[in-house]
C-alpha atoms as a printed R data frame, in Angstrom:
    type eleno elety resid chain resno       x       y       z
1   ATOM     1    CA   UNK     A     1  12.882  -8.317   7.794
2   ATOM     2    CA   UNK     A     2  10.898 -10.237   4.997
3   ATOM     3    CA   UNK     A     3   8.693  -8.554   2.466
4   ATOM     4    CA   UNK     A     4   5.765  -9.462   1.195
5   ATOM     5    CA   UNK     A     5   2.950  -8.049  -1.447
6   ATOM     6    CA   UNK     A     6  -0.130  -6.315   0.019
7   ATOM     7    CA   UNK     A     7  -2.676  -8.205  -1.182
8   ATOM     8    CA   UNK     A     8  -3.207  -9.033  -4.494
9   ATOM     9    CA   UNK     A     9  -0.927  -5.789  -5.712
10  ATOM    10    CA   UNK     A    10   2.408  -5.654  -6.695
11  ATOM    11    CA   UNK     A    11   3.091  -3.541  -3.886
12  ATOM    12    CA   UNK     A    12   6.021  -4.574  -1.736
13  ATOM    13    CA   UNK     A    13   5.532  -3.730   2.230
14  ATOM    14    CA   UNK     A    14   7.562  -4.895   5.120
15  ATOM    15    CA   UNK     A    15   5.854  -7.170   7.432
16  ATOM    16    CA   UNK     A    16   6.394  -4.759  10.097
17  ATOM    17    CA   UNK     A    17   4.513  -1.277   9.731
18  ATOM    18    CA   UNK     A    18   5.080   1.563  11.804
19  ATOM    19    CA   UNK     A    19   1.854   3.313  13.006
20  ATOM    20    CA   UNK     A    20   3.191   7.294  13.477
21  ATOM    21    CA   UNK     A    21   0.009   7.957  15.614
22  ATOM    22    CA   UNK     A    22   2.326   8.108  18.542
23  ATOM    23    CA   UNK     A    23   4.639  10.728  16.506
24  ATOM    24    CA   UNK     A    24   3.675  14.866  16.595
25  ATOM    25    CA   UNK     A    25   4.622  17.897  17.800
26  ATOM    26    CA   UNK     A    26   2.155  19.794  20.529
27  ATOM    27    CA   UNK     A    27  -0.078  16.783  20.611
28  ATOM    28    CA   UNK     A    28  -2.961  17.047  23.375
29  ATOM    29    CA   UNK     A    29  -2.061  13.188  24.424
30  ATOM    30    CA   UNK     A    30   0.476  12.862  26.982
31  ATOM    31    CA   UNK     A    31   2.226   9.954  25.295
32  ATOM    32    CA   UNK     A    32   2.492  11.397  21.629
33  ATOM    33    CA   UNK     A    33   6.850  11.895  20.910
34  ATOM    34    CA   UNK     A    34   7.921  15.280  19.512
35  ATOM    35    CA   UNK     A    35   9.297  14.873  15.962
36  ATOM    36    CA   UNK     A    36  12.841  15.053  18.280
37  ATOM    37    CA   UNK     A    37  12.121  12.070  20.212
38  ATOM    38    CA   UNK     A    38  10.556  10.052  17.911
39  ATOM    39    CA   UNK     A    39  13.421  10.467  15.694
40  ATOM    40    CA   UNK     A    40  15.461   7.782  16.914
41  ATOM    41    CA   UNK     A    41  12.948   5.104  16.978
42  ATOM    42    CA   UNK     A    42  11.720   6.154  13.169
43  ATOM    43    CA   UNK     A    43  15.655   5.688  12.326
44  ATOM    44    CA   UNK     A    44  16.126   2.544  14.207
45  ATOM    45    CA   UNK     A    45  13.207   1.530  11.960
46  ATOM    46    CA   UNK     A    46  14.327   2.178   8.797
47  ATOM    47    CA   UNK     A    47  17.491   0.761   9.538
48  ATOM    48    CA   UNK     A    48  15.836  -2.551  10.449
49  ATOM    49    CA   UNK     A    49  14.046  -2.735   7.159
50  ATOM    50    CA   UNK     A    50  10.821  -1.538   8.015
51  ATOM    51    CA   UNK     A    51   9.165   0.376   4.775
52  ATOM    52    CA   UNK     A    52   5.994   0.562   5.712
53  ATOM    53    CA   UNK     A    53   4.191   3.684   7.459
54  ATOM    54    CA   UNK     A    54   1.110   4.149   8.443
55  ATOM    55    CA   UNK     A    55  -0.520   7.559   9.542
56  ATOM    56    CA   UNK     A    56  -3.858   9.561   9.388
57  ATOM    57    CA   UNK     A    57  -4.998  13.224   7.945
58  ATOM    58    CA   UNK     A    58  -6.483  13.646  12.181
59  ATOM    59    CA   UNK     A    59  -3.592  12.270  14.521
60  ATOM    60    CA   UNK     A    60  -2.974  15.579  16.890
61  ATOM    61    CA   UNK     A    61  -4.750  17.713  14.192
62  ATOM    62    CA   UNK     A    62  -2.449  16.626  11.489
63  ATOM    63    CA   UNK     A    63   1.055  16.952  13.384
64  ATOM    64    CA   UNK     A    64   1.390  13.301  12.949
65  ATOM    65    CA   UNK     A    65   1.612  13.597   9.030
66  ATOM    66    CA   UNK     A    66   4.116  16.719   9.291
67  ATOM    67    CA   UNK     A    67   6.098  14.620  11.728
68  ATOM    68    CA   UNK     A    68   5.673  11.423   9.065
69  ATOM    69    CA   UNK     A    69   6.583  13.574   6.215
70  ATOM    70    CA   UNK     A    70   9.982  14.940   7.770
71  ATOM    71    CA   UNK     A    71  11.361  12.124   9.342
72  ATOM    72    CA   UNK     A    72  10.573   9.255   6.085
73  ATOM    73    CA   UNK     A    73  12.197  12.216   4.159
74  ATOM    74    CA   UNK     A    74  15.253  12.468   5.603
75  ATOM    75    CA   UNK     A    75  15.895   8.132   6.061
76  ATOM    76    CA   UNK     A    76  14.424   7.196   2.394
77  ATOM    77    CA   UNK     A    77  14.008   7.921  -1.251
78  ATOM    78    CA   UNK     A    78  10.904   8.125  -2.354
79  ATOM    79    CA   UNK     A    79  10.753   4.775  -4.100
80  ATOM    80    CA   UNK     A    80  12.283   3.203  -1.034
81  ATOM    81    CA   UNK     A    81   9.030   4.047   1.206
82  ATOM    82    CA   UNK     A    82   5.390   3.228   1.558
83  ATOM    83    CA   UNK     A    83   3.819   5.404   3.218
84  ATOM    84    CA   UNK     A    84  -0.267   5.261   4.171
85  ATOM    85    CA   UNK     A    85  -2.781   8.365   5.326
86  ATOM    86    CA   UNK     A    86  -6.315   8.140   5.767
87  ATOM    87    CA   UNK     A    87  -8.831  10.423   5.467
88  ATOM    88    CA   UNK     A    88 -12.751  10.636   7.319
89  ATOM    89    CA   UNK     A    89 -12.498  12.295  11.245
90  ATOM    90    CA   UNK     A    90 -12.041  15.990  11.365
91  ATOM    91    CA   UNK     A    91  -8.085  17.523  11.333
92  ATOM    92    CA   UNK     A    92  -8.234  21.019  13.040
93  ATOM    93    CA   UNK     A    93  -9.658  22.219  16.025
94  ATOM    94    CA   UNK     A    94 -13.191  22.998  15.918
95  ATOM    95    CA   UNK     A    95 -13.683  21.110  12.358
96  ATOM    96    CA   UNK     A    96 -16.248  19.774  13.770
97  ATOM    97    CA   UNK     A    97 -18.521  22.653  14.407
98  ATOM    98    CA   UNK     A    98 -22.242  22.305  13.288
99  ATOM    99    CA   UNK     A    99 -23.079  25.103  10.921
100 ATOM   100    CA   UNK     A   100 -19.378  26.238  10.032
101 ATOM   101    CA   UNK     A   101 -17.501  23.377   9.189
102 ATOM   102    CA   UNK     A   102 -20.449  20.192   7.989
103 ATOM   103    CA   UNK     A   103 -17.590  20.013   5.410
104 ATOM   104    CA   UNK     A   104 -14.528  18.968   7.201
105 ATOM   105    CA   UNK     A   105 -15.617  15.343   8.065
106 ATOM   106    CA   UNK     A   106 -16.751  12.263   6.172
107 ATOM   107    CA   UNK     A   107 -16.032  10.960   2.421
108 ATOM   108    CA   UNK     A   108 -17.922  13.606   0.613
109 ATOM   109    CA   UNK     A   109 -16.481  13.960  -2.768
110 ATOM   110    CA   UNK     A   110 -15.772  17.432  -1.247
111 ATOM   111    CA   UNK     A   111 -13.828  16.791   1.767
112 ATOM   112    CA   UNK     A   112 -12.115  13.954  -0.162
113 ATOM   113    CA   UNK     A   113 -10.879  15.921  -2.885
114 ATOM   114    CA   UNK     A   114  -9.717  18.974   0.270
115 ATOM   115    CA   UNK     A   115  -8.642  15.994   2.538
116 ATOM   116    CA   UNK     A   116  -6.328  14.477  -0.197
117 ATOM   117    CA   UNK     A   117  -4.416  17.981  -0.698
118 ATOM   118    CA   UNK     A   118  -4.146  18.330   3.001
119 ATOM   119    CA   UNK     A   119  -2.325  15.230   3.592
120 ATOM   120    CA   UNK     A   120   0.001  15.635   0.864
121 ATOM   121    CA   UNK     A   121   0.779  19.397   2.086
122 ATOM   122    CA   UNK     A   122   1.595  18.157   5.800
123 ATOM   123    CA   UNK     A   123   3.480  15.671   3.889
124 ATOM   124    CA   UNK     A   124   5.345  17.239   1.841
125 ATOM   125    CA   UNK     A   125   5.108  14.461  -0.609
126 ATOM   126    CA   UNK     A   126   3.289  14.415  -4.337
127 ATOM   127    CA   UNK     A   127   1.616  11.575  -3.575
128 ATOM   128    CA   UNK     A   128   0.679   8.797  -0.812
129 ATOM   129    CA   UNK     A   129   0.884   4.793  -1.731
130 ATOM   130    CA   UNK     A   130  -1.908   4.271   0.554
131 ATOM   131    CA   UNK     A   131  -4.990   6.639   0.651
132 ATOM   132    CA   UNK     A   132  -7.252   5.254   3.401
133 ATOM   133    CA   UNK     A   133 -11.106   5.514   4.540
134 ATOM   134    CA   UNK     A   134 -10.724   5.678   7.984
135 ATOM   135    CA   UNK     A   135 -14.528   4.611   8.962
136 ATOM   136    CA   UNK     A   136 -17.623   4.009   7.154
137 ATOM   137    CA   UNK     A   137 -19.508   7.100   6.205
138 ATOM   138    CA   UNK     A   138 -23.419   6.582   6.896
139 ATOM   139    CA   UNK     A   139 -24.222   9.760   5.482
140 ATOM   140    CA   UNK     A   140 -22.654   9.517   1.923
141 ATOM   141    CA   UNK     A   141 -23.400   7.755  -1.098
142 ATOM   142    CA   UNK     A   142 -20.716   5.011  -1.353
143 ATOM   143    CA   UNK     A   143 -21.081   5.554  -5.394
144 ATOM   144    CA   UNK     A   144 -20.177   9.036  -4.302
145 ATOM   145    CA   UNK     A   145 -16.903   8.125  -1.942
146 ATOM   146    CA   UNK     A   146 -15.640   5.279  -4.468
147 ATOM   147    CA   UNK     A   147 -15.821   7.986  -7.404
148 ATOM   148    CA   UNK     A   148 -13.401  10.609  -5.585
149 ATOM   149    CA   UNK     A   149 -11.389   7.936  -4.417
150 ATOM   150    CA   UNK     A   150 -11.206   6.855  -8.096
151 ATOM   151    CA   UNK     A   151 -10.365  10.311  -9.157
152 ATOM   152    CA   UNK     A   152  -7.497  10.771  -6.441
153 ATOM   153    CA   UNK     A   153  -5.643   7.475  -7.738
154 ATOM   154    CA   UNK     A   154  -6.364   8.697 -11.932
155 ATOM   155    CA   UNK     A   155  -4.850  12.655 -10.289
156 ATOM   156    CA   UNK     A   156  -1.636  10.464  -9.515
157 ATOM   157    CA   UNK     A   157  -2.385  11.253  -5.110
158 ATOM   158    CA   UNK     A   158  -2.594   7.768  -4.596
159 ATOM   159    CA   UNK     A   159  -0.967   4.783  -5.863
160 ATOM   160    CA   UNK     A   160  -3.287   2.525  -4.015
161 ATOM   161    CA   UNK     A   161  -7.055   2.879  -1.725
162 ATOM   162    CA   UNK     A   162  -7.623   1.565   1.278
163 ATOM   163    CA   UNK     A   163 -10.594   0.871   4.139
164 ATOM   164    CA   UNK     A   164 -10.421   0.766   7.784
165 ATOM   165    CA   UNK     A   165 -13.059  -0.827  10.293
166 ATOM   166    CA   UNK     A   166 -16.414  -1.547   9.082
167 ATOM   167    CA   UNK     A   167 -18.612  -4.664   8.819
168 ATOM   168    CA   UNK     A   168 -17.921  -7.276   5.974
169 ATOM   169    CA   UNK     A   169 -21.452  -5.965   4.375
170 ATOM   170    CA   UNK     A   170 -20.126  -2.643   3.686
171 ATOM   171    CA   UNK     A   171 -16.693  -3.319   2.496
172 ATOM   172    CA   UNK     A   172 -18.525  -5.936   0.170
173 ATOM   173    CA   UNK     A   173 -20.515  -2.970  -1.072
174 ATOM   174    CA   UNK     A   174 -17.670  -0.381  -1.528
175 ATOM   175    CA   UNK     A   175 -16.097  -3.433  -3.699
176 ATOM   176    CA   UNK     A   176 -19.024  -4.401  -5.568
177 ATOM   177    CA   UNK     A   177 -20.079  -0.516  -6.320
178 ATOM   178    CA   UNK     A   178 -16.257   0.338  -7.498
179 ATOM   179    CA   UNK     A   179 -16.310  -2.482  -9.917
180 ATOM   180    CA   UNK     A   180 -19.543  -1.848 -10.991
181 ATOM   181    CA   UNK     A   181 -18.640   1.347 -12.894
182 ATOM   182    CA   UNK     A   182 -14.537   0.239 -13.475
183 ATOM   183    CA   UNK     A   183 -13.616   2.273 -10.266
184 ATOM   184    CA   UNK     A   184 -10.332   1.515  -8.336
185 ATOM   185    CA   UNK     A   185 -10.804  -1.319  -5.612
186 ATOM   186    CA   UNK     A   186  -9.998  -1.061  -2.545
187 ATOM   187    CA   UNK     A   187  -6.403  -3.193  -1.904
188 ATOM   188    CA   UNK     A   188  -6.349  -3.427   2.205
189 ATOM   189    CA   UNK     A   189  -8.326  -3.596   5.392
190 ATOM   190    CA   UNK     A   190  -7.509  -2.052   8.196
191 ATOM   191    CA   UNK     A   191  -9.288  -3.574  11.129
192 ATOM   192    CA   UNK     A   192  -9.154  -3.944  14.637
193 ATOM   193    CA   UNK     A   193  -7.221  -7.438  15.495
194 ATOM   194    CA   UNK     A   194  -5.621  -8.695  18.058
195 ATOM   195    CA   UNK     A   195  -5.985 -11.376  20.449
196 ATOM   196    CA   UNK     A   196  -8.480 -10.157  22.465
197 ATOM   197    CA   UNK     A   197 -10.863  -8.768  19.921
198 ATOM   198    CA   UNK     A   198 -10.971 -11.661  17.348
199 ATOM   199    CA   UNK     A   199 -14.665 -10.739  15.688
200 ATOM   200    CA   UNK     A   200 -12.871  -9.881  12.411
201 ATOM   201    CA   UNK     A   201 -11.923 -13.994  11.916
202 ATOM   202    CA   UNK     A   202 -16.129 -14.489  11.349
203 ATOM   203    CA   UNK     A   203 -16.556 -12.243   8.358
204 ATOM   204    CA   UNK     A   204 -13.821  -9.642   7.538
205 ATOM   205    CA   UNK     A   205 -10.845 -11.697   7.327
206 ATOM   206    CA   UNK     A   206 -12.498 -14.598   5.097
207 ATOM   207    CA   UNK     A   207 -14.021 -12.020   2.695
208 ATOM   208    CA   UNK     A   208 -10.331 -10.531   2.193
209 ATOM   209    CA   UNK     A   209  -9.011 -13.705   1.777
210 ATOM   210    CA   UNK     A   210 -11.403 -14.525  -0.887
211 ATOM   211    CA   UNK     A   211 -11.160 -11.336  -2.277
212 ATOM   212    CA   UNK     A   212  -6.993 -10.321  -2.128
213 ATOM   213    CA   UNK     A   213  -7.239  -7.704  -0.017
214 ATOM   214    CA   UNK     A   214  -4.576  -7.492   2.261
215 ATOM   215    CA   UNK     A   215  -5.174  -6.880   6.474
216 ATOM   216    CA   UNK     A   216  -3.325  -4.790   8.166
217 ATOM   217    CA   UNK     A   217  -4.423  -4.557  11.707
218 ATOM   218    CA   UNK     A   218  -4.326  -2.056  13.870
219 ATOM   219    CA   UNK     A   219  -3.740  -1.814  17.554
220 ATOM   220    CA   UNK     A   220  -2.573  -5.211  17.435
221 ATOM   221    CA   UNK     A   221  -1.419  -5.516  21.229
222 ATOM   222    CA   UNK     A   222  -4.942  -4.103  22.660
223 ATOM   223    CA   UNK     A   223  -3.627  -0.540  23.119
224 ATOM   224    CA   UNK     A   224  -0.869  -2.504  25.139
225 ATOM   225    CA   UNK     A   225  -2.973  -4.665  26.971
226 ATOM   226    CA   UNK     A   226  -1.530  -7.807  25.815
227 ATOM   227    CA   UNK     A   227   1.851  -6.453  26.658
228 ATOM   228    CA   UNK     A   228   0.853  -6.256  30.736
229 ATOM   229    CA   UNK     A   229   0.064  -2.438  30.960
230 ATOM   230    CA   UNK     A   230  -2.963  -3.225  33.186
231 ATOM   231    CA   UNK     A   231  -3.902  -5.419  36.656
232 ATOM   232    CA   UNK     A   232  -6.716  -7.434  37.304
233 ATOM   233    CA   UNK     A   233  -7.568  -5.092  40.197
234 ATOM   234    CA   UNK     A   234  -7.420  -1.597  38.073
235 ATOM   235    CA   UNK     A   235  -4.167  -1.088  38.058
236 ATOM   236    CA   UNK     A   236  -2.413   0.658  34.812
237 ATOM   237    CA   UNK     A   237   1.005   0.780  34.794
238 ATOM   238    CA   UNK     A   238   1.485   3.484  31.865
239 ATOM   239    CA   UNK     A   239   1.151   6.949  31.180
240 ATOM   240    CA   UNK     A   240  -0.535   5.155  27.994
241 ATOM   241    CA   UNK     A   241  -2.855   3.459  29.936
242 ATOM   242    CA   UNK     A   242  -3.742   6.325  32.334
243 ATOM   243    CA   UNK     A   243  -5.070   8.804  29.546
244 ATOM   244    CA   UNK     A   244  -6.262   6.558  26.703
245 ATOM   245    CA   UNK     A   245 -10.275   6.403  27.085
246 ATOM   246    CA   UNK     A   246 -10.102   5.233  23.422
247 ATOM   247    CA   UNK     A   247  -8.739   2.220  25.046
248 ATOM   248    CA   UNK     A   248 -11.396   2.105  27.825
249 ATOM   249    CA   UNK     A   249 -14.338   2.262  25.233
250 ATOM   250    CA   UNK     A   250 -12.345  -1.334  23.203
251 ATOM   251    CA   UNK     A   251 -12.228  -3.305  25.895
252 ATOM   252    CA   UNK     A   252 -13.892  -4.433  28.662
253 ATOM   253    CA   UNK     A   253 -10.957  -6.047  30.767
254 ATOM   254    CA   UNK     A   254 -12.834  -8.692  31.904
255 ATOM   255    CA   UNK     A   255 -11.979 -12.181  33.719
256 ATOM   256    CA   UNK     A   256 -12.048 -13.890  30.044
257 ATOM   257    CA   UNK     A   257  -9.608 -11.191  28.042
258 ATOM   258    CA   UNK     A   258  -7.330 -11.713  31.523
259 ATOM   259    CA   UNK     A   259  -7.399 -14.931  30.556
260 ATOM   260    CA   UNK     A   260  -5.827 -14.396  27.496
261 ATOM   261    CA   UNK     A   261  -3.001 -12.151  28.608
262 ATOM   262    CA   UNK     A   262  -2.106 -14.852  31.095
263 ATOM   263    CA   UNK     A   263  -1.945 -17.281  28.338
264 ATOM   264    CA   UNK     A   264   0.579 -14.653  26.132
265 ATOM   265    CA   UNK     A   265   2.480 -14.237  29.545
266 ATOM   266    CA   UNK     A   266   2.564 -17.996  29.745
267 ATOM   267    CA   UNK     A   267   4.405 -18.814  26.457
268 ATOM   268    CA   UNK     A   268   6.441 -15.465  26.539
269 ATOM   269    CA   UNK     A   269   8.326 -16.951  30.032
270 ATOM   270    CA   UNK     A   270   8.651 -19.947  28.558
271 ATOM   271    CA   UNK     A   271   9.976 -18.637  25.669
272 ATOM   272    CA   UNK     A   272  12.701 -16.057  27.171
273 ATOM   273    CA   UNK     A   273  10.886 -13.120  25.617
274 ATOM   274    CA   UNK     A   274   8.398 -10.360  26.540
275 ATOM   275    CA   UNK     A   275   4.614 -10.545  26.059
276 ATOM   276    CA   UNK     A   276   4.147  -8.375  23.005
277 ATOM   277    CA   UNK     A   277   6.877 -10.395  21.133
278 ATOM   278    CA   UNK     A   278   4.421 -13.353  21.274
279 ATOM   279    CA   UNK     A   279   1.052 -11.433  20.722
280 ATOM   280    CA   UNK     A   280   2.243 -10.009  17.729
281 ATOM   281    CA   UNK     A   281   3.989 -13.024  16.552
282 ATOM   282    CA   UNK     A   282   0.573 -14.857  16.528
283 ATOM   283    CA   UNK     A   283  -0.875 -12.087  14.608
284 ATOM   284    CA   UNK     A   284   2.044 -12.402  11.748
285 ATOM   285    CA   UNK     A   285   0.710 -16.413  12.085
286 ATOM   286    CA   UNK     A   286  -2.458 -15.002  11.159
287 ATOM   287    CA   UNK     A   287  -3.859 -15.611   7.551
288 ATOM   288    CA   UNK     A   288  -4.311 -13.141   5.026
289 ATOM   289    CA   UNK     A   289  -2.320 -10.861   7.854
290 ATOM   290    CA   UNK     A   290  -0.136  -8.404   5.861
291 ATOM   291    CA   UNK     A   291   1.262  -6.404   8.237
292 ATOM   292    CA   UNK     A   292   0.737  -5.354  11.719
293 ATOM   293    CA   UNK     A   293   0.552  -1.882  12.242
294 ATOM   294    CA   UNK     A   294   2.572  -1.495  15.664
295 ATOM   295    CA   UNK     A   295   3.157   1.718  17.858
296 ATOM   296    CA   UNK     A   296   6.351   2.753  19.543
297 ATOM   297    CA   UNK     A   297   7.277   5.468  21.962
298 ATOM   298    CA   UNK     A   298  10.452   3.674  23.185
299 ATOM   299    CA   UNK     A   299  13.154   1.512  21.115
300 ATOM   300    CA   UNK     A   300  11.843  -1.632  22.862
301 ATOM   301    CA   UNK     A   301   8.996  -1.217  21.425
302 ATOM   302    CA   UNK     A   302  10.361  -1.248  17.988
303 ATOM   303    CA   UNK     A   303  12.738  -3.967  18.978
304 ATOM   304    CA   UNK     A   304  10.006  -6.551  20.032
305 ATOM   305    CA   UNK     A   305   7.749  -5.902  17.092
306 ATOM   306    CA   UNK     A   306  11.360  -6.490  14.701
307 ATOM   307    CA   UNK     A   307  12.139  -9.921  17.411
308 ATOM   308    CA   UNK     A   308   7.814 -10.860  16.681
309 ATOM   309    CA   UNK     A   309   8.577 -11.116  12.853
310 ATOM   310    CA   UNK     A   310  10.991 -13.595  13.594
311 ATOM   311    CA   UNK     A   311   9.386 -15.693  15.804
312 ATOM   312    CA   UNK     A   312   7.965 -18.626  15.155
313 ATOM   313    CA   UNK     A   313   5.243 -20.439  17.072
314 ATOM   314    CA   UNK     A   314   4.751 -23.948  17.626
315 ATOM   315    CA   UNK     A   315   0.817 -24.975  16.928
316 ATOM   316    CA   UNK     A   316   0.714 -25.792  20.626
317 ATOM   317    CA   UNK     A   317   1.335 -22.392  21.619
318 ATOM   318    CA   UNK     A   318  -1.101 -21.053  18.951
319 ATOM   319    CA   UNK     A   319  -3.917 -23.471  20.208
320 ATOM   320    CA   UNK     A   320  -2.769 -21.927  23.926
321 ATOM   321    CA   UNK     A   321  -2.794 -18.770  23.341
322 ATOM   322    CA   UNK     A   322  -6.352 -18.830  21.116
323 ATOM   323    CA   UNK     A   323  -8.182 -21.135  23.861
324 ATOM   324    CA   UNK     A   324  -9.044 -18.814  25.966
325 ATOM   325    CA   UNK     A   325 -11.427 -16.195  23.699
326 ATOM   326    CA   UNK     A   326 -14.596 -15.645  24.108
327 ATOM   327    CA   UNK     A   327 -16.797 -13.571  21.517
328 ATOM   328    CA   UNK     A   328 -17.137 -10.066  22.171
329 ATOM   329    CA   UNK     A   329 -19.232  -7.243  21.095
330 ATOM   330    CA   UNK     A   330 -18.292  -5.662  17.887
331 ATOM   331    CA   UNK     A   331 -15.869  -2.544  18.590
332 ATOM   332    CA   UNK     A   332 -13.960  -0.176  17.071
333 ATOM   333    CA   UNK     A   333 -16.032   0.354  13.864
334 ATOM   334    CA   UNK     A   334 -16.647   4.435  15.006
């Protein structure tokens, strides 16, 4: 496994990160892992050098962190890990609710401040290395969000601040606003990237390049499209694939993103390995790419995002597998 810095930081991250989405006990989605199950797969991690986690204050109402907070605990130190939350959607059931809980959603300095302690609770850590905006908040001042985030990092919750999808404008903003008043930055982007949904390249990526923010993508196989979890004709061929409507509001599985999965089939037969090993390779390819964030609710999952870190593509096959695009709508930004 190499290591490399996020960004401009001195942080050190594995180029691998483990998304613990898929990780939580009494989940509502049929393909979340009890802490039991995932267990293995979280230890076959670690022991493959992955450091880097990745999980959010609203996976299964916050089972996701508890899960995170157990399972890093009993692998790691606490210097040994890096582990990332985020904070934005409602946690609990019926946080949501207009007139009782206006509260438990966005990046008011309020539900900051609560969301922050939350985390850390279902934790069971002191503090997170990553604190993370998961979407852009269109009904807060950004002064307002970049000052609580400031506050969190100067409380010693968070070592670093994140962002997750928004347009290039608005990140530019959040930037511009924190350094404005001597606020903390943010140090990583967390956008939607993968070969299939390449908007990010026109704006996002080049502004984080210029900037030293690192990217860490997420859902970097298209909610396992790239990997073959879907036919031409309708067909889906996981339980993944069956129940995600996330997944069906991303993508459009057209004739052109088809395209593209044929071309990832294409160099993974010639290359002896399974599609995801070469999507995500051509991610890691990627510049200003970080990390992938990668789920995994079996051990070859794991194993081909470990095998993609080591693979390395000829220009050829990046030219083949990039060919195909075509522009798409922007998605994944709510």
């Amino acid at each position: 496994m190499k290591y490399v810095n996020l960004g401009s930081t001195g942080l050190r991250v594995s180029r691998v990160c483990l998304g613990m989405m898929s990780y939580g006990n009494d989940s509502d989605r049929p393909w979340v892992l009890d802490e039991d199950a995932a267990e293995p797969i979280v230890r076959a991690a670690a022991d493959a050098g992955v450091t880097f986690y990745d999980t959010a204050d609203t996976y299964s109402g916050g089972a996701s962190e508890v899960a995170t907070g157990k399972l890093l605990s009993q692998l790691f130190r606490r210097d040994e890990v890096v582990v990332a939350t985020k904070v934005f959607n409602p946690v609990g059931p019926g946080d949501d609710q207009p007139g009782r809980n206006e509260n438990a959603h966005g990046l008011s300095r309020k539900h900051i401040l609560a969301g922050i302690d939350g985390s850390l609770q279902r934790l069971g850590l002191d503090y997170v290395d990553l604190y993370q905006i998961h979407r852009w908040d269109y009904g807060t001042p950004i002064e307002e969000t970049m000052e609580a985030l400031h506050d969190v990092v100067r409380s010693g919750k968070a070592r670093y601040i994140g962002a997750s999808s928004m347009f290039a404008w608005q990140f530019a903003k959040a930037q511009q606003v924190a350094e404005r008043h001597g606020w903390t930055r943010f140090v990583s982007m967390q956008d939607h990237y993968n070969l299939v949904y390449r908007e990010e390249e026109r704006e996002m990526i080049p502004l984080c390049l210029d900037q030293g923010v690192g990217v860490i993508p997420w859902s970097p196989l298209a909610r396992g499209f790239l990997a073959g979890n879907r036919g031409r004709a309708g067909a889906k061929h996981t339980t993944r694939a069956n129940t995600d409507t996330f997944g069906d509001n991303l993508y459009g599985y057209t004739d052109a993103d088809f395209a593209v999965v044929d071309a990832v089939a294409a160099v993974a037969e010639r290359r002896g390995v399974p599609s995801a090993q070469v999507a995500l390779a051509w991610l890691l390819h990627r510049p200003g790419v970080t990390a992938p964030i990668v789920g995994a609710t079996k051990l070859s999952h794991l194993e081909d995002a470990i095998a993609a870190e080591q693979l390395e593509l000829t220009e050829d096959e990046l030219t083949e597998l990039e060919e195909p695009y075509v522009p798409h709508a922007i998605a994944g930004h709510r």
